[in-house]
C-alpha positions as CSV (number, residue, x, y, z in Angstrom):
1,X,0.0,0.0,0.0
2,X,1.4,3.1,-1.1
3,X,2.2,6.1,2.0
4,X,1.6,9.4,1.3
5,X,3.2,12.9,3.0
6,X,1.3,16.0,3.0
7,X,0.4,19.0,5.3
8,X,-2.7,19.4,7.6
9,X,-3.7,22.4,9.3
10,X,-5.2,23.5,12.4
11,X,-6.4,27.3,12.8
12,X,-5.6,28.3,16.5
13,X,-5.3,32.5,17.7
14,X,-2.4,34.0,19.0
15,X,-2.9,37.1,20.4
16,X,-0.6,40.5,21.3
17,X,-1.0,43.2,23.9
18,X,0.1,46.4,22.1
19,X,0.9,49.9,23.0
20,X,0.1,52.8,20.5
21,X,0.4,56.2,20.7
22,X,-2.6,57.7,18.5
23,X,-4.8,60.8,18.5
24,X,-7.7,58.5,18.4
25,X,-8.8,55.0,19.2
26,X,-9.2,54.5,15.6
27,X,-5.8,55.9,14.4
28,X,-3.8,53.6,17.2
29,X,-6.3,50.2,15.9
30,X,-5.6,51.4,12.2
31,X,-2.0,51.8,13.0
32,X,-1.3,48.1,15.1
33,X,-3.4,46.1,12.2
34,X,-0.6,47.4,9.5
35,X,1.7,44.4,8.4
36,X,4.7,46.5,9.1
37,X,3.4,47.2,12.7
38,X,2.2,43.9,13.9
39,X,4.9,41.8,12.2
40,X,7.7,43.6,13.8
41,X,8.2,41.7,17.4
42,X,9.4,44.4,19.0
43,X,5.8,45.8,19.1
44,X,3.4,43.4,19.2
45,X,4.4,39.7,20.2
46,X,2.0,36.9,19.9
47,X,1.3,34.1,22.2
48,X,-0.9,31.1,22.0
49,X,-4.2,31.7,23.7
50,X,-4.9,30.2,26.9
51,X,-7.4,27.3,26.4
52,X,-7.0,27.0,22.8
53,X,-8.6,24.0,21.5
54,X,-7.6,22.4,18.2
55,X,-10.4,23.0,15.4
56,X,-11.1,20.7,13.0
57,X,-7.9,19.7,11.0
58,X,-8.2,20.9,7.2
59,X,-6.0,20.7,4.3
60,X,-4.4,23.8,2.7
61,X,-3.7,21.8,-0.8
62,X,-5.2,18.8,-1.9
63,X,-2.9,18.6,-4.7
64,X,0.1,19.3,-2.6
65,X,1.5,15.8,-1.4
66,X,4.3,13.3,-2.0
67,X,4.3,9.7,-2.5
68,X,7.0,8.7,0.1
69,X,7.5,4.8,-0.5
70,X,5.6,2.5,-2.9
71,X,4.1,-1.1,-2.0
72,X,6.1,-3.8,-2.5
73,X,4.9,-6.7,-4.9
C-alpha cells in the first residue's frame, strides 16, 4: 500500500498586547493592524491563547502531497 506525505492544518489565535500612541482609538487600531506594525516583534508579540482548542484539522492543498515509499509486490 502506497504512504503518502502531506500537510494538515489547524487554525488556532495567538494574540498581542500592544501599546500605541494615536490621537484617536481609531488611528492607534488602524495603526497596530498594519503588516509593518504587527509583524515587527518588538511591538506586538504573539502568544498562543490560553485554552485554545484544536479546530477541526483541514488541508491547505489537496494537490500538494508526496508519494513517500511504494508497496512492495
Amino acid at each position: 500500500m502506497p504512504v503518502f506525505e502531506f500537510d494538515i492544518t489547524i487554525p488556532a489565535t495567538q494574540t498581542a498586547r500592544v501599546r500605541v500612541e494615536a490621537e484617536t482609538i481609531e488611528a492607534a487600531q488602524e495603526q497596530a493592524l498594519a503588516p509593518s506594525f504587527y509583524r515587527d516583534p518588538s511591538k506586538a508579540e504573539f502568544k498562543l491563547d490560553e485554552e485554545n482548542l484544536p479546530r477541526d484539522a483541514y488541508l491547505p492543498d489537496e494537490g500538494d502531497y508526496e508519494e513517500v515509499s511504494t508497496p512492495t509486490p
